[in-house]
Every structure is written in C-alpha cells, then in structure tokens.
C-alpha positions in Angstrom: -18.7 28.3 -53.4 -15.6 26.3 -53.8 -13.8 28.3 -51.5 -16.3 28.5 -48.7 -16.0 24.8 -48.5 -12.2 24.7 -48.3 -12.4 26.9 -45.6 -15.8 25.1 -43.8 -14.7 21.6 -43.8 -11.4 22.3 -41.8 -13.8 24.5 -39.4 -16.4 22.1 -38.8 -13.3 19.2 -38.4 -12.0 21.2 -36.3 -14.9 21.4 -34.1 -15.8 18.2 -33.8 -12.6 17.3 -32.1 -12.8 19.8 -29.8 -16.0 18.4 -28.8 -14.3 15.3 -28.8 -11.4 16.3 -26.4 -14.2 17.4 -24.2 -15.6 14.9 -23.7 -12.9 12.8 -23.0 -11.4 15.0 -20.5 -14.9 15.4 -18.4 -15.2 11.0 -18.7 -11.6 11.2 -17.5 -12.7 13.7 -14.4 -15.6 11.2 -13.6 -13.6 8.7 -13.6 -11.1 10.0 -11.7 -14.0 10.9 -9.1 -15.0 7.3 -8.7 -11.3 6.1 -8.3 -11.1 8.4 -5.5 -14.2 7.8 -3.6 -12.0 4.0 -3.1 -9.0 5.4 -2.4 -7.5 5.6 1.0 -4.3 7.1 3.0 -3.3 4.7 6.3 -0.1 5.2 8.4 2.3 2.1 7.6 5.2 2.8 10.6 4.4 6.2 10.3 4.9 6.9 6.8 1.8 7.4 4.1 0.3 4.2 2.3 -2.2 5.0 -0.7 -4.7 2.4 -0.9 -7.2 2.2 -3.9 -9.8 -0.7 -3.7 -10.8 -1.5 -7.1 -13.1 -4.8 -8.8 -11.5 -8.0 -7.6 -7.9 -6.1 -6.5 -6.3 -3.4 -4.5 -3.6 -1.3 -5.6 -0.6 -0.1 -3.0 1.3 2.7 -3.0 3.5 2.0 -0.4 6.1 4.9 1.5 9.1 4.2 -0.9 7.1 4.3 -3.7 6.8 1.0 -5.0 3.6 -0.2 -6.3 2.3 -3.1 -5.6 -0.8 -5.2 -6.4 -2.8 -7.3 -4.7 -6.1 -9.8 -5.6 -8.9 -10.4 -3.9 -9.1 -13.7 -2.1 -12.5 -15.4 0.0 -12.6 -14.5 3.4 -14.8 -15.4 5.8 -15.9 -11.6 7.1 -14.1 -8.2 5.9 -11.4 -8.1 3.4 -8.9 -10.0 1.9 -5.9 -9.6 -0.6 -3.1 -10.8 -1.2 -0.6 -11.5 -4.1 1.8 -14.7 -2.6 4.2 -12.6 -0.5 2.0 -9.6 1.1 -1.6 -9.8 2.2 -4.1 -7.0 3.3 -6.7 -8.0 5.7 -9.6 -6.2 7.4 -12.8 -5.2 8.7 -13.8 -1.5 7.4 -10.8 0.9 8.3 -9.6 -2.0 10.7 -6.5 -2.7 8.7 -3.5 -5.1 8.9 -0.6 -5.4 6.1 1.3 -8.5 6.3 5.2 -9.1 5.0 7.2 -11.6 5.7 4.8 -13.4 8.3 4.4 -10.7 10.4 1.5 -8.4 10.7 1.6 -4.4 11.0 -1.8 -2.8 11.8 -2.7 0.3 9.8 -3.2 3.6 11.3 -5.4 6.3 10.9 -7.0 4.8 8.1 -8.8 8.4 5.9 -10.4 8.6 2.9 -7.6 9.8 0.5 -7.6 13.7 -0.5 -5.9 14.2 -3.8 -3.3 17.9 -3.8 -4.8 20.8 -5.0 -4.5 21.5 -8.9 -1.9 24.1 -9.1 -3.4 26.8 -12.2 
C-alpha cells in the first residue's frame, strides 16, 4: 500500500498541473483573441503602424519599432489620445498622428492580422 501511494501522489500532482498549464494557455489564447479584435495596422508615410486600443489608452508600435503609449483624453466626437508630445485623433478608421505640431493622416487603416504560427 505504501508504495502505491509514493508512486500515486507524484501522478495525481502531476496531473493537476497539467490541467493547470491548460488552462492557462487556452485564458492566454482568449485573451490574445480579444487583444486582437482592437488591434489595427495603418500606413504611417508608407511604412506599418500597429495600433491596439485598450481601456483608457492606446498602444503604438510605430515603423522603427519604438513603442509608445498614449492615454485617452475628452474629446468632443471620435477619439483622442495623447501622452504630452504625440497625439492620435479620429473618427472610426479616419486617423491622424500628430508629432511635433504637425499632423500626418493614417492610411489604409485594417484590422490587424497577426503571422501565421509556424509548427
């Protein structure tokens, strides 16, 4: 008996984390999911911008690479962001980033479509 219970207890522990792991990882693929369905690509002088509209903030991902974050400010129709020194302002996929004082319109604004898992 004693040794059917050294043997179980490692069995059963192992078990439960691998219901644990899955678990997490299908939460983590939901939540990826969501993050996508906010999540846009625009054209930025011709190059790729990521955009990902979270609560309260938007998150940049500009050509270079540099990320950059901005917060939600009151506007009186569409979108607002900004974070002192860039702002993102808009109507729907109507965008304009402005740097420096000077406003560039985003182009061809698309729902962001993330690369294909490689297996």
């Amino acid at each position: 008996m004693i040794v059917t219970t050294r043997i179980a207890r490692p069995l059963v522990a192992a078990m439960i984390a691998a219901f644990f792991v899955a678990g997490c990882a299908e939460q983590k693929k939901k939540e990826d999911e969501e993050a996508m369905k906010n999540t846009f690509a625009c054209q930025l002088d011709g190059e790729r911008l990521v955009i990902r509209f979270d609560p309260g903030e938007v998150r940049l991902l500009m050509p270079g690479g540099e990320r950059v974050y901005l917060y939600q400010i009151a506007a009186a129709s569409g979108v607002r962001y900004s974070n002192g020194y860039m702002e993102l302002r808009g109507k729907g996929m109507e965008l304009q980033l402005i740097r420096d004082g000077a406003a560039t319109r985003l182009g061809d604004c698309q729902p962001y479509l993330a690369p294909k898992e490689v297996r």
